[in-house]
KOLPA-613750 format. One line per 2 residues: number of its first residue (from 0); their letters; for each residue x, y, z of C-alpha. Coordinates in pm, 1 decimal, m for minus. Each point is the difference from the previous one (the first is absolute). Layout:
N
NUM> A> X:Y:Z; ...
This chain:
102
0> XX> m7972.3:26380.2:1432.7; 336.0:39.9:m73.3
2> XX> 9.9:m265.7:m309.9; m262.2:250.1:m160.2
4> XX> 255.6:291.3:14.9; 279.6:m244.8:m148.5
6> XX> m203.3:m103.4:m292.4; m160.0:340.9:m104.4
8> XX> 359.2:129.4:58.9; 62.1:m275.1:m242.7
10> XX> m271.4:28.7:m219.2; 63.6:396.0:m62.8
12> XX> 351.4:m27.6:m32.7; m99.7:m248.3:m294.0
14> XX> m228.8:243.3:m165.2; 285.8:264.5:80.1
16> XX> 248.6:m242.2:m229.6; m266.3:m66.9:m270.8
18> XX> m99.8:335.2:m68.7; 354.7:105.5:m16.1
20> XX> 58.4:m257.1:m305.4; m271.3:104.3:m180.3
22> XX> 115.2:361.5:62.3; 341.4:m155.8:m131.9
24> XX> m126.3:m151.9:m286.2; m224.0:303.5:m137.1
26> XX> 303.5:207.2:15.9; 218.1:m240.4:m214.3
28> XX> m271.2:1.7:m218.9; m28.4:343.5:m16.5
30> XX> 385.1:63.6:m60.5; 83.9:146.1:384.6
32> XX> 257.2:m161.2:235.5; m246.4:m294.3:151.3
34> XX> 300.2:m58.0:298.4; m55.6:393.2:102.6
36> XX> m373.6:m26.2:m32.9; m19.9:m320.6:209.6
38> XX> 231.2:165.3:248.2; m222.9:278.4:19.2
40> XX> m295.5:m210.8:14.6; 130.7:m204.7:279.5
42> XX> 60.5:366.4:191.2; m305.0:163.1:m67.9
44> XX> m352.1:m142.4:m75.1; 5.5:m222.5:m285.6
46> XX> m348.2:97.2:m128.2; 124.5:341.4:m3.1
48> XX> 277.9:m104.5:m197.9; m188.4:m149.1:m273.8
50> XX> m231.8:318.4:m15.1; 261.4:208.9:m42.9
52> XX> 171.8:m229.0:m230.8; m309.6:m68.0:m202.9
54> XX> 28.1:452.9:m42.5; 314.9:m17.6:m137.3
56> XX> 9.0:23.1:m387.3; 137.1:m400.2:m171.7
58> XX> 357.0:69.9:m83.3; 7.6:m306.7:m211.3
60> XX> m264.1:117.8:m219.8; 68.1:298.1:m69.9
62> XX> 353.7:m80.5:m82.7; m196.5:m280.0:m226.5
64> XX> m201.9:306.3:m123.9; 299.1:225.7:m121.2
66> XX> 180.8:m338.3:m143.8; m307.1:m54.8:m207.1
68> XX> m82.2:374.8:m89.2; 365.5:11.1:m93.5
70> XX> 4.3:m284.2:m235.5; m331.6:113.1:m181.7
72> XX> 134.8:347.1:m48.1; 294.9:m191.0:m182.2
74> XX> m211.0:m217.4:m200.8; m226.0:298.5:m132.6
76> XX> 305.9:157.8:m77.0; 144.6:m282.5:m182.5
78> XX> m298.2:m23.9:m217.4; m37.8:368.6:m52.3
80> XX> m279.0:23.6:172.1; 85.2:295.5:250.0
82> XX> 173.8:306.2:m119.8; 334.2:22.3:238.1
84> XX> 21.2:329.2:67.3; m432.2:m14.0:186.5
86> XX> m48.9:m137.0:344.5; m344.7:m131.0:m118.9
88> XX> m133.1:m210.9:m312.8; m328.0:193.1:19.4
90> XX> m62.8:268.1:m247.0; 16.1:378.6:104.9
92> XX> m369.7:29.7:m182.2; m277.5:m191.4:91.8
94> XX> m392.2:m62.0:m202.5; m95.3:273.6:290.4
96> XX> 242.7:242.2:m72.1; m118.3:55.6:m374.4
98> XX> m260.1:257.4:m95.7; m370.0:m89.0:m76.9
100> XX> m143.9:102.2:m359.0; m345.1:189.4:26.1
């Protein structure tokens, strides 16, 4: 009787350690401190952990979103394709805002 408490003592504690690497790993991936989220997936629930982590917005890509909006904007402007002083390439007009002929 008491083996069966040693190994599902064992067992969880397993599943405890696993679940806290993957909780480490998605947070590298997703540009967070993976140490501090292990840590706090090793103290708390680790299932919670990767809920909560999976709510939080991907630093990485949207740093990898403002590199690449960045480096457009300077293309466009390079080729004179965007007027400097607008925030937008897209015309102040559009086909909808012109008047119909009757």
């Amino acid at each position: 009787m008491e083996s069966a408490y040693i190994r599902l003592l064992i067992q969880s504690s397993i599943s405890l350690i696993i679940l806290s690497i993957l909780v480490f790993r998605n947070a590298k991936k997703m540009g967070y401190s993976g140490f501090l989220w292990l840590f706090v997936s090793l103290l708390y629930w680790p299932l919670a952990t990767i809920y909560l982590l999976a709510a939080l917005p991907n630093r990485k890509l949207d740093q990898r979103r403002k590199e690449e909006m960045l480096l457009l904007k300077k293309q466009l402007a390079q080729r004179g394709l965007v007027n400097r002083r607008e925030s937008s390439a897209i015309p102040r007009q559009t086909i909808s805002d012109e008047r119909t002929t009757r």
